[in-house]
C-alpha positions as CSV (number, residue, x, y, z in Angstrom):
1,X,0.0,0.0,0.0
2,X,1.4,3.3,-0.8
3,X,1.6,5.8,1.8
4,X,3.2,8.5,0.6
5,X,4.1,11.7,3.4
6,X,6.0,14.9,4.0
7,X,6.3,17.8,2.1
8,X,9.3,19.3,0.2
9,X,10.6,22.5,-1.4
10,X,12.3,22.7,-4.5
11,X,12.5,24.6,-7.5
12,X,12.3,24.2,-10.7
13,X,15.5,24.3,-12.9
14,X,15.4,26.8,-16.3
15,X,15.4,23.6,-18.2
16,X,11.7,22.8,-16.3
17,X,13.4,19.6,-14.7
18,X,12.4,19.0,-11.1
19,X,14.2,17.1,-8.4
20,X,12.4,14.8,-6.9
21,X,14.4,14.1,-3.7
22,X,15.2,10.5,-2.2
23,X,13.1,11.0,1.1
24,X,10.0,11.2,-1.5
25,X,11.4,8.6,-4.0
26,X,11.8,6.1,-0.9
27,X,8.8,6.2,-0.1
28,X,8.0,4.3,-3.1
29,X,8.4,0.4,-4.2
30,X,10.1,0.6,-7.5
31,X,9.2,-3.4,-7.8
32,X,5.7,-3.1,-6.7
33,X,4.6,0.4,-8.3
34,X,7.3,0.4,-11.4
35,X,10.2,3.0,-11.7
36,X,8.8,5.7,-13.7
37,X,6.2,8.0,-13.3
38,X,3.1,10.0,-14.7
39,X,2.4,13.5,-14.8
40,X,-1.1,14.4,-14.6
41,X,-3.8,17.6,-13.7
42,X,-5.2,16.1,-10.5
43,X,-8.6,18.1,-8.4
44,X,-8.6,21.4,-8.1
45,X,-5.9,21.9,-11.0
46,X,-2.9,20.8,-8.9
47,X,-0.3,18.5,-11.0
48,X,0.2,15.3,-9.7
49,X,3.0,12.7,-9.9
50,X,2.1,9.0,-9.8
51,X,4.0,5.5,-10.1
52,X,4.0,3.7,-13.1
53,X,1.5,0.9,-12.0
54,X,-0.6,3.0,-9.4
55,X,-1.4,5.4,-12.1
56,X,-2.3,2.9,-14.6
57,X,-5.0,1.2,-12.1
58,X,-6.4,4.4,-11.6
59,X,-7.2,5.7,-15.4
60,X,-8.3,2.2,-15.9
61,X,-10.7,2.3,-12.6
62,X,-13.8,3.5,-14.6
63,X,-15.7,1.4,-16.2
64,X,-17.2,3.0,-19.1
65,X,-20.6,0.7,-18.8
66,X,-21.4,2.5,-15.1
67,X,-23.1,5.5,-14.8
68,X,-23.7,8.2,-17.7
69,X,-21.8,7.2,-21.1
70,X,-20.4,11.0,-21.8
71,X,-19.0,10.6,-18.0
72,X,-17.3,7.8,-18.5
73,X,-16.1,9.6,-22.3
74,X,-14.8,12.5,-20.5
75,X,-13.1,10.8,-17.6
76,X,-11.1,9.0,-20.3
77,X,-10.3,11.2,-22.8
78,X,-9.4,13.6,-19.9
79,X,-7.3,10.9,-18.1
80,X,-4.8,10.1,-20.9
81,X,-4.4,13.5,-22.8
82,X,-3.7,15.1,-19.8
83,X,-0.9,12.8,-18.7
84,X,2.2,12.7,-19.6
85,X,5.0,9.6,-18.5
86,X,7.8,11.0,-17.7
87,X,11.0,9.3,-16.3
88,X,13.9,10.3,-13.4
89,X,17.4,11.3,-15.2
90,X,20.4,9.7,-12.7
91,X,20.4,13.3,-10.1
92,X,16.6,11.8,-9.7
93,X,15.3,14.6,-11.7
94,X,12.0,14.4,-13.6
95,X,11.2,16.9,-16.9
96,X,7.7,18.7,-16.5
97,X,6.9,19.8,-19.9
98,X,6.0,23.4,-20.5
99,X,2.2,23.1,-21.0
100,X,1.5,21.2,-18.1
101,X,3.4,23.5,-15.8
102,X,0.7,26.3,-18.1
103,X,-2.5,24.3,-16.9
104,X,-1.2,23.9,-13.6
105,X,0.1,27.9,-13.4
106,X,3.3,26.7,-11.8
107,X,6.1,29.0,-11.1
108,X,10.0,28.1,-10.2
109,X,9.7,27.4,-6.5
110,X,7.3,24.8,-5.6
111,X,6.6,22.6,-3.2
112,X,6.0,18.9,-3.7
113,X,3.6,16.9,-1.2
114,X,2.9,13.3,-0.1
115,X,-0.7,12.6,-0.9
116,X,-1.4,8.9,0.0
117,X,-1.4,7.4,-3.6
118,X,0.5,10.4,-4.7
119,X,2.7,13.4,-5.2
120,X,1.3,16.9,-5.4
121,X,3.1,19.6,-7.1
122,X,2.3,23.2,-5.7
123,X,3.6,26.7,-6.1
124,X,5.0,27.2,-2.6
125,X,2.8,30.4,-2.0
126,X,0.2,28.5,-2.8
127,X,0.7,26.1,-0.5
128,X,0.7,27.9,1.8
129,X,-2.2,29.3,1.4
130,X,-3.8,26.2,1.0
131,X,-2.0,25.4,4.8
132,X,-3.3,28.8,6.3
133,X,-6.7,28.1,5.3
134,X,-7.3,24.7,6.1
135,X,-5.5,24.3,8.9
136,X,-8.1,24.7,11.5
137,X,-10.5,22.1,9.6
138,X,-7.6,19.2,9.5
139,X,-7.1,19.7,13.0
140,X,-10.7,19.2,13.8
141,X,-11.1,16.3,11.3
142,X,-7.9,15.0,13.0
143,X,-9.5,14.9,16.7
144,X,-12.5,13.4,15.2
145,X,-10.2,10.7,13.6
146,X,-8.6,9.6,17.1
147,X,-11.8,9.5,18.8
148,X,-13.2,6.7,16.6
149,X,-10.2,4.9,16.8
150,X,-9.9,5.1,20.8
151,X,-13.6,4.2,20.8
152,X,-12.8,1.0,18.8
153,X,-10.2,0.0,20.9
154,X,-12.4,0.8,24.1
155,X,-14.6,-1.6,22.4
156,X,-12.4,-3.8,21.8
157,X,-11.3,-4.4,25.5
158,X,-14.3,-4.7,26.7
């Protein structure tokens, strides 16, 4: 299971190559989720950086008999034009092609993010942003989080 943490500053180089350091890279099973990676416009217009395999079970995950046909169409289409596999050089940097550092409004100094499943790639200042103003809600979601899982083990011992 991927479980991907932390976040890190970087910036991006005048040739639009992007380290990805080994902390992050580490993270990752290069035998379970493949060596290379995919570049793709995630929610909320963030670019996000996925393993090989992981991302290939995802854009496969809809199943374009369920739900509403142009859904499914969209979801596809979407899925695969707007990715783009890109590969680690040997200083573990990756190439992030001009128009998807356009669609994601990405400047030189960026901050890259452990997601769970995947990496997010955010202008710092974004960032945060994004950490000033969510802040307060993570930390309740966070104590709401523990308290089910002391309540299960209450349960559990009794």
């Amino acid at each position: 299971m991927l479980l991907l943490t932390g976040e890190y500053e970087h910036t991006l180089d005048q040739k639009g190559r992007l380290f990805l350091s080994n902390k992050l890279r580490g993270q990752i099973d290069a035998h379970e989720y493949g060596s290379d990676y995919y570049l793709s416009i995630g929610a909320n217009g963030v670019l996000c950086l996925y393993p090989e395999k992981y991302f290939q079970q995802i854009a496969l995950a809809v199943d374009p008999g369920m739900g509403a046909p142009d859904e499914a169409v969209v979801y596809e289409r979407l899925s695969f034009a707007l990715a783009s596999k890109v590969e680690l050089d040997r200083q573990g940097r990756l190439l992030v092609n001009e128009k998807l550092r356009k669609r994601a409004s990405l400047g030189s100094n960026l901050t890259l993010v452990g997601v769970r499943d995947h990496i997010e790639i955010w202008n710092t200042e974004d960032w945060e942003g994004y950490l000033a103003d969510h802040t307060a809600q993570y930390q309740q979601q966070s104590m709401q989080a523990r308290k089910i899982v002391l309540q299960k083990q209450s349960n559990e011992l009794e």
